[in-house]
N, CA and C atoms as an extended XYZ file, in Angstrom:
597
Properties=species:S:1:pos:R:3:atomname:S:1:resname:S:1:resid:I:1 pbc="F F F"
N        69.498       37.499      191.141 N   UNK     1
C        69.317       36.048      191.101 CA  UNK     1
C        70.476       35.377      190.350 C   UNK     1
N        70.657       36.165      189.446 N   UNK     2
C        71.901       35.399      188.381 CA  UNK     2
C        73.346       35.258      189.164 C   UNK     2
N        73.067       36.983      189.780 N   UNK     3
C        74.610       37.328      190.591 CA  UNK     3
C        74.953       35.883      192.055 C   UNK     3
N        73.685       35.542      192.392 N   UNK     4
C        73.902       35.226      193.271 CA  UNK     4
C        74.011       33.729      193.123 C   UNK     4
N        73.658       33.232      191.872 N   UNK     5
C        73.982       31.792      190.863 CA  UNK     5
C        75.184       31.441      191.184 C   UNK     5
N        76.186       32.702      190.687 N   UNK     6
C        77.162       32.605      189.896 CA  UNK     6
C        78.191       33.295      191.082 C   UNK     6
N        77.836       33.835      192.263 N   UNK     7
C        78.777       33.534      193.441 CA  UNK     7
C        78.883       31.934      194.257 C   UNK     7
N        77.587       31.363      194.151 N   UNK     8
C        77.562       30.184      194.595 CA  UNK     8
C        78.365       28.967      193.995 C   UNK     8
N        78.408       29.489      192.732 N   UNK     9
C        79.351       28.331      191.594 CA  UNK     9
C        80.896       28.854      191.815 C   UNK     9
N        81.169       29.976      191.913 N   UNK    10
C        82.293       30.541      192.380 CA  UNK    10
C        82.465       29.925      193.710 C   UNK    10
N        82.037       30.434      194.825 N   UNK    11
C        82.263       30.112      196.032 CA  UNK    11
C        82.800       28.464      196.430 C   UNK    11
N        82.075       27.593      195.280 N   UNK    12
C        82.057       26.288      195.922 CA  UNK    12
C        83.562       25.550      195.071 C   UNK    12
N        83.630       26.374      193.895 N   UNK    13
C        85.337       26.368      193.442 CA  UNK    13
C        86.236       26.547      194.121 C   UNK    13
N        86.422       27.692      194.756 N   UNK    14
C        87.184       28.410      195.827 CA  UNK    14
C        87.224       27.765      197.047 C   UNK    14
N        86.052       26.976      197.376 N   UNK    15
C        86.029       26.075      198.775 CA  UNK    15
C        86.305       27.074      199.851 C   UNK    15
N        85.552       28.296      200.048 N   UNK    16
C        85.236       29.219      200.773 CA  UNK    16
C        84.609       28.856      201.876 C   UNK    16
N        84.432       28.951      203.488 N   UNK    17
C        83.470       28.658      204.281 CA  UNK    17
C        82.722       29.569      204.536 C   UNK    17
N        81.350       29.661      204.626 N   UNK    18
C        80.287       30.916      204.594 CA  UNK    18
C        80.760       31.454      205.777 C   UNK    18
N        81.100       33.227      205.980 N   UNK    19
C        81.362       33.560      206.731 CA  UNK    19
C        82.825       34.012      207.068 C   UNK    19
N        83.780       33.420      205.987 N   UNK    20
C        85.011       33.433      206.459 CA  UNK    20
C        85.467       34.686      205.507 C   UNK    20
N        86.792       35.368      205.944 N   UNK    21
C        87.513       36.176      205.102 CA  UNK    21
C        87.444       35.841      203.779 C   UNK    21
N        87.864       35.262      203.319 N   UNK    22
C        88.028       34.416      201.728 CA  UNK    22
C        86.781       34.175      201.389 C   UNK    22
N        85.167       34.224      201.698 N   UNK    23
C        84.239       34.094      201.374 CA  UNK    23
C        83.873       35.468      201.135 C   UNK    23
N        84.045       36.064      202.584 N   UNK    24
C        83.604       37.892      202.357 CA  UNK    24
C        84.039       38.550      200.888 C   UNK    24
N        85.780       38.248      200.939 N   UNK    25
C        85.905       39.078      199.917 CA  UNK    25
C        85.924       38.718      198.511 C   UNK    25
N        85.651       37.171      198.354 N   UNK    26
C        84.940       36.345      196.854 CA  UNK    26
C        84.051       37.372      196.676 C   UNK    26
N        82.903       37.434      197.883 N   UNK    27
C        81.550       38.117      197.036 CA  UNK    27
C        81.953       39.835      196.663 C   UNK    27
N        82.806       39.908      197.535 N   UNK    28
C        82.934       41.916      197.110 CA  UNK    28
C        83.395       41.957      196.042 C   UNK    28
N        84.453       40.672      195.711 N   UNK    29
C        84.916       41.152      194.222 CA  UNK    29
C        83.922       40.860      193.423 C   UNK    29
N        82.587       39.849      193.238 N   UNK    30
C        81.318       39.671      192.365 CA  UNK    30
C        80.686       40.566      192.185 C   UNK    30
N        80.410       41.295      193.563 N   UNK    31
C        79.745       42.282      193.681 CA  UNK    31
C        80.151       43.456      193.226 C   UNK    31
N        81.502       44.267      193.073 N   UNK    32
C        82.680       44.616      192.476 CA  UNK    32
C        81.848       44.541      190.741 C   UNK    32
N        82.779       42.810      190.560 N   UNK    33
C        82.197       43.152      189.109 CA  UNK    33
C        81.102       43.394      188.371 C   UNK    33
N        80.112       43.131      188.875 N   UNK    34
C        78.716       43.551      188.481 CA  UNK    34
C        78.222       44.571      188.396 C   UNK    34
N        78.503       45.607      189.617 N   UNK    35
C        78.621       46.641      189.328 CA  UNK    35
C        79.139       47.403      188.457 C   UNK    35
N        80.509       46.794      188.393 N   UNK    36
C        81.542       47.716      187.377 CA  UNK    36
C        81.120       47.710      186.011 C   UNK    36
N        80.842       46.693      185.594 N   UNK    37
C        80.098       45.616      184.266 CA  UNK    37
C        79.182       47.076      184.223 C   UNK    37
N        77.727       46.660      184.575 N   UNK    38
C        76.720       47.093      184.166 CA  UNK    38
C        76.761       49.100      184.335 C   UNK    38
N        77.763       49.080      184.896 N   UNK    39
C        77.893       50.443      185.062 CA  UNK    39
C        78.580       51.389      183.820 C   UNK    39
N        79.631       50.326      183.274 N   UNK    40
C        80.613       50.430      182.139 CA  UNK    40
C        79.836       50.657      180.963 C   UNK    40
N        78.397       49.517      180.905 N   UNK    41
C        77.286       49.497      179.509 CA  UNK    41
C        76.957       50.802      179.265 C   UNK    41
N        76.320       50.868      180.921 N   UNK    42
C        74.933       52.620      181.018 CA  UNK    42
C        76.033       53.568      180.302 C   UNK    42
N        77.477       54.023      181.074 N   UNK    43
C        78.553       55.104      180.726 CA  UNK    43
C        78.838       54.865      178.899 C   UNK    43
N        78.926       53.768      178.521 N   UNK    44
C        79.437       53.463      176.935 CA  UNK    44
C        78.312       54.007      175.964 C   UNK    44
N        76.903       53.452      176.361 N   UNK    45
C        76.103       53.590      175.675 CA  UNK    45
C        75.556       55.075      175.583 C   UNK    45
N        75.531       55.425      176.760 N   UNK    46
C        74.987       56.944      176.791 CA  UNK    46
C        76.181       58.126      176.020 C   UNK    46
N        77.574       57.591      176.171 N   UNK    47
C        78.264       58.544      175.874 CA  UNK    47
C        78.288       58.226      174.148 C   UNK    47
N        78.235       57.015      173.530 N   UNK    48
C        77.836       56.910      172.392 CA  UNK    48
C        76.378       57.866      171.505 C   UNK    48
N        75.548       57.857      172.449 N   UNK    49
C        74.298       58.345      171.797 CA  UNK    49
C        74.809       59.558      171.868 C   UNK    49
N        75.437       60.711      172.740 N   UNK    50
C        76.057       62.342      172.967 CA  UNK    50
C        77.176       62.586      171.625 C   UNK    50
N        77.766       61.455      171.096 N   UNK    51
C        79.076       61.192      170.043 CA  UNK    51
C        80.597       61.544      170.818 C   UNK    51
N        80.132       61.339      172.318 N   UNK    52
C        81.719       61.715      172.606 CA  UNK    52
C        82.360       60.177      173.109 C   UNK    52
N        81.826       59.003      172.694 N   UNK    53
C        82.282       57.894      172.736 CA  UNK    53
C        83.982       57.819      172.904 C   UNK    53
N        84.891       58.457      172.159 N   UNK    54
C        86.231       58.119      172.051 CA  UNK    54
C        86.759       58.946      173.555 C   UNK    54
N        86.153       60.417      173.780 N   UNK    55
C        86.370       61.291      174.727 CA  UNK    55
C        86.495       60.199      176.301 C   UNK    55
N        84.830       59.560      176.380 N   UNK    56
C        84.775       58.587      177.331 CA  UNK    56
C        86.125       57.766      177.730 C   UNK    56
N        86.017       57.105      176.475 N   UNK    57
C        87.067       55.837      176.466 CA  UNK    57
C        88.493       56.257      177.361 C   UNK    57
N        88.871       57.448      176.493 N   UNK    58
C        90.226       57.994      176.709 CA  UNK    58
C        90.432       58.741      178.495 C   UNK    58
N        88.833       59.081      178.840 N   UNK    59
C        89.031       59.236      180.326 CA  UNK    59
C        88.713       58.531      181.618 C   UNK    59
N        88.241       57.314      180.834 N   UNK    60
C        87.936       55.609      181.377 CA  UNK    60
C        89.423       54.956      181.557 C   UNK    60
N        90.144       55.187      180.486 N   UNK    61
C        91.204       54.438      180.573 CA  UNK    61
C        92.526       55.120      181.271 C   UNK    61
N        93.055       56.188      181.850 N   UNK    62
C        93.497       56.622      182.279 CA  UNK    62
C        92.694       56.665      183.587 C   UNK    62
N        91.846       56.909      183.842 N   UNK    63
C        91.248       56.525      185.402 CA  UNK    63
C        91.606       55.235      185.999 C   UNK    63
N        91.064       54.122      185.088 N   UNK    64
C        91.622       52.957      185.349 CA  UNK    64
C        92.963       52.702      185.615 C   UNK    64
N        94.037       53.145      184.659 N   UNK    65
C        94.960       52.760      184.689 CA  UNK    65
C        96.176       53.490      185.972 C   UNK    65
N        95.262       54.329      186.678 N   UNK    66
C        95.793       55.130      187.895 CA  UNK    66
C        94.980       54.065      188.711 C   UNK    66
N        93.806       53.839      188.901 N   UNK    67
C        92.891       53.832      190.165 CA  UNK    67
C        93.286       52.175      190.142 C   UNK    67
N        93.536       51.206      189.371 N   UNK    68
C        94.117       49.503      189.593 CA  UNK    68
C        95.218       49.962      190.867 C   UNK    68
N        96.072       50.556      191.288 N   UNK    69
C        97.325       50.487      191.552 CA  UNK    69
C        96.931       51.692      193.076 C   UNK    69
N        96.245       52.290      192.498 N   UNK    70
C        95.929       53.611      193.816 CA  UNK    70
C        95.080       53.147      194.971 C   UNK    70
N        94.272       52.577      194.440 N   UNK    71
C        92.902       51.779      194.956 CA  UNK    71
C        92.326       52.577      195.250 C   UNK    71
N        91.076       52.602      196.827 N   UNK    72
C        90.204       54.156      197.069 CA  UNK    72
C        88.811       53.518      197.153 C   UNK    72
N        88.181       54.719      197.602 N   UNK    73
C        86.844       54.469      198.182 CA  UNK    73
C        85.966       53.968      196.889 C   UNK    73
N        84.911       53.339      197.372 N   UNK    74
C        83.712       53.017      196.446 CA  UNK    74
C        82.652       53.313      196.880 C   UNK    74
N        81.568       53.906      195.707 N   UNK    75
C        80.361       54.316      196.354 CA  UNK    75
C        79.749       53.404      197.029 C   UNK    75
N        78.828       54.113      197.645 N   UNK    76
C        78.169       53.158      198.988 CA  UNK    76
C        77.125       52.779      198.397 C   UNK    76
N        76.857       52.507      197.252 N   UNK    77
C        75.341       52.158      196.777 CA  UNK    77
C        75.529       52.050      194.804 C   UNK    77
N        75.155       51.786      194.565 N   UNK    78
C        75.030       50.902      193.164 CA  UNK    78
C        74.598       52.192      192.552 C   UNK    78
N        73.321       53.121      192.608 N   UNK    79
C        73.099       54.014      192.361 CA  UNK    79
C        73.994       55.448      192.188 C   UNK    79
N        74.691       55.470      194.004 N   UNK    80
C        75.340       56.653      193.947 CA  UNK    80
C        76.859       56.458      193.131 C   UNK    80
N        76.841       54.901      192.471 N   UNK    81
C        78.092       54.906      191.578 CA  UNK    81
C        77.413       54.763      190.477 C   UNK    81
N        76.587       54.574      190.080 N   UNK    82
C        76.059       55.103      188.594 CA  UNK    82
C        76.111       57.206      188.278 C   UNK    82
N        75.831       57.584      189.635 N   UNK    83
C        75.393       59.075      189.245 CA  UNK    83
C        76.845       59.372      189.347 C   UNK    83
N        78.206       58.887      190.313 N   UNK    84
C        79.086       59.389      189.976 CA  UNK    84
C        79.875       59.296      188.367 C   UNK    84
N        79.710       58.244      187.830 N   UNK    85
C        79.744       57.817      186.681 CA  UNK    85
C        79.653       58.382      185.551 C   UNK    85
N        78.213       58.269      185.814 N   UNK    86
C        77.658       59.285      184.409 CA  UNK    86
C        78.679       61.007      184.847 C   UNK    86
N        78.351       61.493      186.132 N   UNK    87
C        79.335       62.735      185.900 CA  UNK    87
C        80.609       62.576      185.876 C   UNK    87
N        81.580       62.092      186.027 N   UNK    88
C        82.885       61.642      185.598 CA  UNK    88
C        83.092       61.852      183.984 C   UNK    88
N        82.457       60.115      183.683 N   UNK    89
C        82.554       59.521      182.066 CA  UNK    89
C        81.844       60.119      181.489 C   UNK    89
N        80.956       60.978      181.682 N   UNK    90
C        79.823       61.375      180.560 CA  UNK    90
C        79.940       62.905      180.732 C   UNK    90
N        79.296       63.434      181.561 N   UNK    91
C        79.151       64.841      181.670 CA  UNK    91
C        80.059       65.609      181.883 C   UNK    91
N        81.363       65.194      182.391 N   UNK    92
C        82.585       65.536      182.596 CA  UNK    92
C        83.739       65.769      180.729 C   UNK    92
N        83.120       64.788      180.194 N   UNK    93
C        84.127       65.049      178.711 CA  UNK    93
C        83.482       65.512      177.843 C   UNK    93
N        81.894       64.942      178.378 N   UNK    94
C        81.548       66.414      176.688 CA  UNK    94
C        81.294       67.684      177.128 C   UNK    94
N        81.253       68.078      178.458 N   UNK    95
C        82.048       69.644      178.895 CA  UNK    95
C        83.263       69.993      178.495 C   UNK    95
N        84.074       68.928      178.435 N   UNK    96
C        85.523       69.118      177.919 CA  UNK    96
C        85.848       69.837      176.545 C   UNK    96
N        84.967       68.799      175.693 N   UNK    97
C        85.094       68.856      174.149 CA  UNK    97
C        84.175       69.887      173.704 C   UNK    97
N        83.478       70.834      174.476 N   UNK    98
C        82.766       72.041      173.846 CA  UNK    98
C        83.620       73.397      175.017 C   UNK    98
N        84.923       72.759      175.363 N   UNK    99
C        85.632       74.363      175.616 CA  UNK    99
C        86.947       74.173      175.308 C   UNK    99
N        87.270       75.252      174.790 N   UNK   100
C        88.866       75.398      174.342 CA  UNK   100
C        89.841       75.468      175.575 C   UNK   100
N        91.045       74.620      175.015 N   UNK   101
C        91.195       73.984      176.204 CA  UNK   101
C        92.935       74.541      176.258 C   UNK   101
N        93.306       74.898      177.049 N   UNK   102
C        95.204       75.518      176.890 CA  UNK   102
C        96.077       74.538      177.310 C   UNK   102
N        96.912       73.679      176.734 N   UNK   103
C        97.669       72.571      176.773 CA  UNK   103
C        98.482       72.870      177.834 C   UNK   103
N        99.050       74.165      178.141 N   UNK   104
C        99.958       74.516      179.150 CA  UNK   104
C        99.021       74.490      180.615 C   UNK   104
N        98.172       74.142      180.658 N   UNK   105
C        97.035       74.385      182.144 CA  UNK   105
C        97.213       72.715      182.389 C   UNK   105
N        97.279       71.738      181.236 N   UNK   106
C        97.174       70.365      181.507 CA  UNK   106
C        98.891       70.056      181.979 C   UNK   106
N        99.523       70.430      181.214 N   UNK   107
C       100.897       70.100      181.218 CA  UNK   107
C       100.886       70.352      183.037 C   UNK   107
N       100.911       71.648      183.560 N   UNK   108
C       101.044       72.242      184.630 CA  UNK   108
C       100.167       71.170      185.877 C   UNK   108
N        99.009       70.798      185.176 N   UNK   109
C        98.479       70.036      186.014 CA  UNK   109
C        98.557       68.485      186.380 C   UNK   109
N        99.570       68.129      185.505 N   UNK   110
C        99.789       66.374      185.329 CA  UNK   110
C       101.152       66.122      186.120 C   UNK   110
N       101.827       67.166      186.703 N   UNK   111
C       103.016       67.208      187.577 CA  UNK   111
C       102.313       66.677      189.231 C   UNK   111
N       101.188       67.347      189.371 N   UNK   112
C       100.859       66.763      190.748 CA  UNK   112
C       100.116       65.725      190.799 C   UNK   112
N       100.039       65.174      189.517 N   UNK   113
C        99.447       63.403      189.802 CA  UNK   113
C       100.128       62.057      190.026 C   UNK   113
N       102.149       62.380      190.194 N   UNK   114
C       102.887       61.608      190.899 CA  UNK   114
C       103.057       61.903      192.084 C   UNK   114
N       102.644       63.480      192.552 N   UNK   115
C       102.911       63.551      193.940 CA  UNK   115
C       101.680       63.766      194.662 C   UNK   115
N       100.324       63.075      194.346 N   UNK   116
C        99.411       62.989      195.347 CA  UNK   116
C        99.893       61.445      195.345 C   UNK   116
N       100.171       60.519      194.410 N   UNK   117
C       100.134       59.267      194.199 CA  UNK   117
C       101.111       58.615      195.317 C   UNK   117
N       102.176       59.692      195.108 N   UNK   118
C       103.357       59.784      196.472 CA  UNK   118
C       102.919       59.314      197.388 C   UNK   118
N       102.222       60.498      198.101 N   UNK   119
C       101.579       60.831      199.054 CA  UNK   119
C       100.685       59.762      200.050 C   UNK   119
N        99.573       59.789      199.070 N   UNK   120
C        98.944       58.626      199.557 CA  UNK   120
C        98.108       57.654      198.966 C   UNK   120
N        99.339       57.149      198.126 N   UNK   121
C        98.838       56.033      197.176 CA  UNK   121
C        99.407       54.728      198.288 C   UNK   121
N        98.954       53.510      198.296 N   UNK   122
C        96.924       52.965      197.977 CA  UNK   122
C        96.821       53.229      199.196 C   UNK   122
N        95.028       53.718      198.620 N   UNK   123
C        94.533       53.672      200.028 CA  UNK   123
C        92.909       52.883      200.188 C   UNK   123
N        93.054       52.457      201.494 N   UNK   124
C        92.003       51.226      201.592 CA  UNK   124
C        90.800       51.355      201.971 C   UNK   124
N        90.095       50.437      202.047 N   UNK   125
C        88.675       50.732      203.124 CA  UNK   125
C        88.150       49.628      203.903 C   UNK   125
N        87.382       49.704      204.746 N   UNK   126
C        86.564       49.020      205.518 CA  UNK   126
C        86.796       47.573      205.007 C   UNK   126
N        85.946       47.473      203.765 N   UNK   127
C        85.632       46.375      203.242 CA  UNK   127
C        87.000       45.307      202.872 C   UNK   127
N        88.234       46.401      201.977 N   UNK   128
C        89.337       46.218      201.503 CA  UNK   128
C        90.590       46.340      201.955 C   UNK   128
N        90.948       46.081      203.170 N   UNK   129
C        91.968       46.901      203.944 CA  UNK   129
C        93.390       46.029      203.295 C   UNK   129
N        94.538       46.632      202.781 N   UNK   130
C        95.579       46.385      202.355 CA  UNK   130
C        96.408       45.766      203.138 C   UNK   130
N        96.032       44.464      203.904 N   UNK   131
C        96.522       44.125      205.338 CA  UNK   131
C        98.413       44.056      204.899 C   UNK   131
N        98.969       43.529      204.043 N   UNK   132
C       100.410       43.093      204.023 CA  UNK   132
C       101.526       44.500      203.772 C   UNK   132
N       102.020       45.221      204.103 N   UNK   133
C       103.019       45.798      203.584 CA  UNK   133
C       103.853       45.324      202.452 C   UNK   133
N       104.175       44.149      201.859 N   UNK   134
C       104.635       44.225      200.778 CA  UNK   134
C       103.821       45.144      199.818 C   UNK   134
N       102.371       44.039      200.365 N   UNK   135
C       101.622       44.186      198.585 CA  UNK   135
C       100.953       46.211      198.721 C   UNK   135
N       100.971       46.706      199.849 N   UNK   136
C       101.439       47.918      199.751 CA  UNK   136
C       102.137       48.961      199.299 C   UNK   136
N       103.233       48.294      199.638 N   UNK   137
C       104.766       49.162      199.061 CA  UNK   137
C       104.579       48.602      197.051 C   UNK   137
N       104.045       47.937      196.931 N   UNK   138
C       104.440       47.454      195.741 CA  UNK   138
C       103.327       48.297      194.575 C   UNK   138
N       102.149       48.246      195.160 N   UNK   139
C       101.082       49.278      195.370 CA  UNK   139
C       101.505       50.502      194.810 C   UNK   139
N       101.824       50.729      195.812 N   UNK   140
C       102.271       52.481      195.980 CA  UNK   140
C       103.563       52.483      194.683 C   UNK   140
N       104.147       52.377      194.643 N   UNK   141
C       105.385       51.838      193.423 CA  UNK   141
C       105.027       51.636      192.239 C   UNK   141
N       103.836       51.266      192.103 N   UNK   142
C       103.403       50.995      190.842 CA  UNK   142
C       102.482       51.947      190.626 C   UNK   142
N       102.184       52.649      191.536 N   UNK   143
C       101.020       53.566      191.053 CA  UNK   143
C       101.738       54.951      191.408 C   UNK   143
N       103.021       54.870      191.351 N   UNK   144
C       104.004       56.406      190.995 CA  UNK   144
C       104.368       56.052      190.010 C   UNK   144
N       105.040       54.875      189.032 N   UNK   145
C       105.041       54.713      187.520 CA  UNK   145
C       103.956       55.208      186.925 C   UNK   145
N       103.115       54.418      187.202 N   UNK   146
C       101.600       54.690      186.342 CA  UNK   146
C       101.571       56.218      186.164 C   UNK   146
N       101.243       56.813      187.428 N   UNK   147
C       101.195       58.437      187.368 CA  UNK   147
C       102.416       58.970      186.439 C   UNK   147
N       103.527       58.652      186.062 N   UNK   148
C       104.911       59.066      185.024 CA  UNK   148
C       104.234       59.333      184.238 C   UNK   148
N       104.361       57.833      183.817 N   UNK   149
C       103.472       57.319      182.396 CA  UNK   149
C       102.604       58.149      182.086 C   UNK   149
N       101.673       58.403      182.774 N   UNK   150
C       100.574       59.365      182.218 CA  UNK   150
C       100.820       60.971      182.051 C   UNK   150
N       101.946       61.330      182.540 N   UNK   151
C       102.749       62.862      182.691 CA  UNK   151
C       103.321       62.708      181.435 C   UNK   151
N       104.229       61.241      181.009 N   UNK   152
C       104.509       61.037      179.602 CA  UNK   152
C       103.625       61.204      178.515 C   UNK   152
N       102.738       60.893      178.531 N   UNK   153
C       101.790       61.108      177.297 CA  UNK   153
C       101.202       61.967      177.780 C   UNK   153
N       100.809       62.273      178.188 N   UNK   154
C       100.043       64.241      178.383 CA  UNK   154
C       101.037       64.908      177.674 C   UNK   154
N       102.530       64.804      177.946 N   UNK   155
C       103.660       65.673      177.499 CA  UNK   155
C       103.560       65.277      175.566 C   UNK   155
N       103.244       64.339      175.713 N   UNK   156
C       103.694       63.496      174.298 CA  UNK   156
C       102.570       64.115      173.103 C   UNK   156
N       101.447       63.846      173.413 N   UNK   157
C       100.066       63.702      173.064 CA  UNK   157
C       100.051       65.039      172.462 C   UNK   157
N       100.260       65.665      171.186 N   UNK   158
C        99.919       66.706      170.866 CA  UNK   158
C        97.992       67.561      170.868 C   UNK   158
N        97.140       66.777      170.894 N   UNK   159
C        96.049       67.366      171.196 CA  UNK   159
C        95.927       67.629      172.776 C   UNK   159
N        95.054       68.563      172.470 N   UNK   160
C        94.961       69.975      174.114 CA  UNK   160
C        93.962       68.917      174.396 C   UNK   160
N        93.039       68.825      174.001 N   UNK   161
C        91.647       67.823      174.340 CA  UNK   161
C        92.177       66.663      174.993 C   UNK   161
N        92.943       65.520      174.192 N   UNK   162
C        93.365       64.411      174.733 CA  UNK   162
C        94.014       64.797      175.798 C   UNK   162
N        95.048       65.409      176.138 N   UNK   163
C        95.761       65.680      177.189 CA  UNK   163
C        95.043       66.269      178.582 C   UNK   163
N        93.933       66.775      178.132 N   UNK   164
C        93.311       67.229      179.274 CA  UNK   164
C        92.084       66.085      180.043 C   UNK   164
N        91.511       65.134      179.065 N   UNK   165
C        91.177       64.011      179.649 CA  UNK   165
C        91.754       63.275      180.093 C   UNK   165
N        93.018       62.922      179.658 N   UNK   166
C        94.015       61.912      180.443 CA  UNK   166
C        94.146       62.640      182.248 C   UNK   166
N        94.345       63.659      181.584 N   UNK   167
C        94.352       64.701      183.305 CA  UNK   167
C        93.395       64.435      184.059 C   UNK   167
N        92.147       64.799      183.763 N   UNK   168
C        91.194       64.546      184.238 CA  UNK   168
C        90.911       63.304      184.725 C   UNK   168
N        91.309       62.078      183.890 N   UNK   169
C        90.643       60.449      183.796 CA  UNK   169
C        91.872       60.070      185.338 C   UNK   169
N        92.980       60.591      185.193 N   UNK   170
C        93.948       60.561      186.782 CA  UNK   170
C        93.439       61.249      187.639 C   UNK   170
N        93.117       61.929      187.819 N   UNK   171
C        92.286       63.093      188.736 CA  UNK   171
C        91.023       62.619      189.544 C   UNK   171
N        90.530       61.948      188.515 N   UNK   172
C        89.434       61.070      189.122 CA  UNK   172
C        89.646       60.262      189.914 C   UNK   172
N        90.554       59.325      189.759 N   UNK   173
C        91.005       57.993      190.221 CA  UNK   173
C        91.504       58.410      191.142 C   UNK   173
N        92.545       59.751      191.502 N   UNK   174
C        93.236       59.702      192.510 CA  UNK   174
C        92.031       60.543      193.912 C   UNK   174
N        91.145       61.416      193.151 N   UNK   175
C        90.268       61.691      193.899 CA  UNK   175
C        89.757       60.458      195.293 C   UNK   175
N        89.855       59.570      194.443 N   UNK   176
C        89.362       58.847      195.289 CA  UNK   176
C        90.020       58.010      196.741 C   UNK   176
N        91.524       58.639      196.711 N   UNK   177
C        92.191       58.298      197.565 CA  UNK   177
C        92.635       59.286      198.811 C   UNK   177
N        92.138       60.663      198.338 N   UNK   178
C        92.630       61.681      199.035 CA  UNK   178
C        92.006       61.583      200.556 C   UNK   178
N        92.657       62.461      201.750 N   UNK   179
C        92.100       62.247      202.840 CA  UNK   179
C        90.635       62.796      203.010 C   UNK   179
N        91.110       64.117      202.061 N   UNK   180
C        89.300       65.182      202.550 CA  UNK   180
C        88.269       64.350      201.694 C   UNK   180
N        88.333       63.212      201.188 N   UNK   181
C        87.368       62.480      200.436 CA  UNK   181
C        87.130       61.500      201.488 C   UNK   181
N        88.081       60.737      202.287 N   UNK   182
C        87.785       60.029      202.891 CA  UNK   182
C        86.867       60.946      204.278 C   UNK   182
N        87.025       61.749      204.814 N   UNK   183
C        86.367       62.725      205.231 CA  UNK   183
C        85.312       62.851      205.440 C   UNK   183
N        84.691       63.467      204.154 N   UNK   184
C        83.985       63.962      203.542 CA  UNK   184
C        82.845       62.523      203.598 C   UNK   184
N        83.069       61.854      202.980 N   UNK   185
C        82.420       60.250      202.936 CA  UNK   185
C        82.366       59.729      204.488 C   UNK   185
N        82.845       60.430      205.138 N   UNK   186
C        83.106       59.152      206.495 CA  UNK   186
C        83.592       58.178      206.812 C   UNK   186
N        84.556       57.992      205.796 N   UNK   187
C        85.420       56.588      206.291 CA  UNK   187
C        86.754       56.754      206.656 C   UNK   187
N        87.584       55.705      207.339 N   UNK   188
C        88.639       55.799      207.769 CA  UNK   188
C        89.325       55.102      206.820 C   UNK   188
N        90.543       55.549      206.913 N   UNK   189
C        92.102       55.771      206.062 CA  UNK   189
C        92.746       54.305      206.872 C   UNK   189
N        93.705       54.012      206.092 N   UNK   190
C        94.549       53.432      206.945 CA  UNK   190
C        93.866       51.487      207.475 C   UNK   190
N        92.733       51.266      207.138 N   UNK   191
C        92.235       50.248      207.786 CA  UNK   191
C        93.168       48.891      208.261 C   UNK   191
N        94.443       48.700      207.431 N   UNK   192
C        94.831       48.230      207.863 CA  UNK   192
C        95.729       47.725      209.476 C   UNK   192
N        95.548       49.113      209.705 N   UNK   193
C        96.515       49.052      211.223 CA  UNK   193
C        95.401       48.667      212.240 C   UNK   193
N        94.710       48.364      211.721 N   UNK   194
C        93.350       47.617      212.894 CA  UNK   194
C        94.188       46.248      212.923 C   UNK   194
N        94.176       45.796      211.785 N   UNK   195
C        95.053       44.136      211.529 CA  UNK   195
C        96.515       44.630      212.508 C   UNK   195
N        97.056       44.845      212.402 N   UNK   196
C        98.180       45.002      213.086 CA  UNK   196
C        98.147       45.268      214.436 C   UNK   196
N        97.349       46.017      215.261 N   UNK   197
C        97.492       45.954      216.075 CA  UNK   197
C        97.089       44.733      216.965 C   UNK   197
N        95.998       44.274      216.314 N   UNK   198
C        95.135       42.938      216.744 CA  UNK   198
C        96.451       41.567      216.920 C   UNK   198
N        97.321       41.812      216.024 N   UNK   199
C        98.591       40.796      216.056 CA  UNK   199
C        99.582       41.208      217.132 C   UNK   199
């Protein structure tokens, strides 16, 4: 009820027509944030009550800071992105922080998170299709820095722990761009060349 308040006060800012492109994707990004929001609380709070609060953070923020620039699938349901969630942000780092961890396995493993990013960084969907080639190429460009950057501080970062969540927190994000995920999920790659050919 609130969400749908507060697309309507949005929408009528934006001067959106019901129905149109620019209306569709107002609400995905509401819908977007609400999700993300209330999903961010459940992951903070729960990983607070376990005490691996900082663990979270550190593999929240390296996910993020790959997956802004990579882009990638989203769960199909509010739910099945809460359960991915909690196993990611939660169950994923305090497995981390109760095994000894060999800095040389992370090092080794943070080399192929510029070259999946290569590969097939951003990638779109149904809902989100990356229609322009600039904002593509620019995309993809920024999310082979990002991936450096994060090879930089893995390298930098003297704890085995930190370095292996940063690994992990990219791993995630890029998971979500790979083909056998798109696959696997059922969706198609590429959505934009629907737009293109239609022109």
């Amino acid at each position: 009820m609130v969400k749908q308040r507060y697309y309507d006060y949005v929408n009528s800012k934006f001067d959106a027509e019901p129905g149109s492109i620019k209306a569709i994707r107002l609400k995905y990004g509401i819908e977007m944030f609400y999700l993300s929001f209330s999903k961010l609380i459940a992951v903070l709070v729960i990983s607070f009550l376990l005490g691996i609060f900082l663990e979270t953070i550190i593999t929240l923020a390296s996910y993020n800071f790959i997956r802004q620039k990579s882009q990638g699938l989203h769960a199909k349901s509010s739910l099945k992105c809460l359960i991915s969630s909690m196993t990611f942000f939660v169950i994923l780092p305090w497995m981390v922080v109760h095994v000894d961890i060999y800095p040389y396995i992370s090092i080794a493993a943070a080399w192929a998170i510029p070259v999946i990013a290569y590969l097939y960084a951003p990638s779109d969907t149904h809902k989100k299709p990356i229609v322009q080639k600039k904002v593509r190429e620019k995309l993809k460009k920024d999310a082979i820095i990002r991936s450096f950057i994060v090879v930089g501080l893995i390298l930098i970062v003297p704890d085995p722990t930190v370095k292996f969540l940063l690994v992990m927190g990219a791993f995630i994000a890029l998971l979500y761009i790979l083909p056998i995920t798109y696959k696997i999920m059922k969706e198609e790659r590429n959505n934009y060349e629907k737009f293109e050919r239609n022109t």
